[in-house]
C-alpha positions in Angstrom: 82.1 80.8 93.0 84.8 83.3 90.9 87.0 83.1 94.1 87.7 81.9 97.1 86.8 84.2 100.1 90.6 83.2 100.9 91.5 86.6 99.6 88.5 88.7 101.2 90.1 91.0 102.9 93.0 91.9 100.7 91.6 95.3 99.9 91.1 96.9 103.2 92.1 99.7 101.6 95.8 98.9 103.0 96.9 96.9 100.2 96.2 98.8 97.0 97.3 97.0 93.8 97.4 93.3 95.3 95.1 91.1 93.0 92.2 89.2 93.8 93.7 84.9 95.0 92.1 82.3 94.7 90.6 78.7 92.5 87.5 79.7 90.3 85.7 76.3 90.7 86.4 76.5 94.6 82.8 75.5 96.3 81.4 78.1 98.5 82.2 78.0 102.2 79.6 75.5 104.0 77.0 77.9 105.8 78.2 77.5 110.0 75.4 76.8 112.4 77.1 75.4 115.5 78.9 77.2 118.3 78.9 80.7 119.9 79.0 84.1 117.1 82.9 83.8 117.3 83.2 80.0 116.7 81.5 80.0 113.5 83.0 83.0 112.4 86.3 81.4 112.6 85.2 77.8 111.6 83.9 80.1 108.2 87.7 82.1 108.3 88.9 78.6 108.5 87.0 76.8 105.8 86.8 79.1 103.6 91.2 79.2 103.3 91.7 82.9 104.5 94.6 82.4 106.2 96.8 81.7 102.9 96.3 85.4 102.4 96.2 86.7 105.6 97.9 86.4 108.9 95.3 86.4 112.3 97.1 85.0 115.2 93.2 83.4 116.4 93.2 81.4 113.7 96.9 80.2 114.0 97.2 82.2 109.9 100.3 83.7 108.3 99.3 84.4 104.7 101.5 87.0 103.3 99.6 88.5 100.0 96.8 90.5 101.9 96.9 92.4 104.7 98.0 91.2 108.0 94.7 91.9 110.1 96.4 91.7 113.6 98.6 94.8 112.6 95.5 96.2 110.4 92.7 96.5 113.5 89.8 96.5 110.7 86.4 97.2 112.1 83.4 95.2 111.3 82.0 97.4 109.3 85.2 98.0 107.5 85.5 94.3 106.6 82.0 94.0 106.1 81.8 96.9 103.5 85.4 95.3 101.7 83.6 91.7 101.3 80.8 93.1 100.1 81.5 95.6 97.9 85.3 94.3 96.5 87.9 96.8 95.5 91.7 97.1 95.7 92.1 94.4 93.9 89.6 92.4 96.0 86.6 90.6 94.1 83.1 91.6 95.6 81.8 88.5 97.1 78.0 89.5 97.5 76.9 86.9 95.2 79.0 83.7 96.7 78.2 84.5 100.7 75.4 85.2 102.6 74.5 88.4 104.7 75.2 86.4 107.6 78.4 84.4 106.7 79.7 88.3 106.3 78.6 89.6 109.1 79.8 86.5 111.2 83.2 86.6 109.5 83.7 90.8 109.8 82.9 90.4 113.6 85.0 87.5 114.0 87.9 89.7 112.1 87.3 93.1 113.6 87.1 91.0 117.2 90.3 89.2 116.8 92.9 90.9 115.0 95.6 91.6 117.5 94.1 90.1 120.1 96.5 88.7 122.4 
């Protein structure tokens, strides 16, 4: 995997000019099969080390180098399209997750985020 998906949401389009985090020989996130739509979308946030780039409150995160996504709001179909496609410094991570690990993490995100 080029990265880790600990930088996935870096460019939401908030954060222009930020590069791309993350270990090149990182393994790719395990795929989540247990729990309710919201559990394994934060067991994959979890696992997959998002949180050292981003702060979610949920997930008890404070990374500093993307965006934080409580104060962001990012719909799911904003995250989805940003892990899919890359940009803003973000690496496209079509090739290293499955259509479902993104949809389950963008729902997760786009349900969370500043939730209180």
């Amino acid at each position: 995997m080029r990265t880790t998906i600990a930088c996935l949401l870096v460019g939401l389009g908030l954060a222009a000019g930020l590069t791309a985090c993350g270990d090149s020989d990182a393994p790719s996130p395990a795929p989540t099969t247990a729990g309710s739509p919201a559990e394994q979308g934060r067991a994959l946030f979890m696992s997959a080390g998002c949180g050292s780039c981003h702060t979610l409150a949920d997930a008890g995160t404070t990374g500093q180098v993307g965006p934080n996504l409580d104060a962001a709001h990012p719909d799911a179909a904003k995250v989805r399209r940003q892990v899919t496609r890359g940009g803003s410094g973000m690496p496209s991570f079509a090739d290293s997750l499955t259509p479902a690990q993104i949809r389950l993490l963008a729902e997760y995100v786009s349900g969370k985020a500043g939730a209180r």
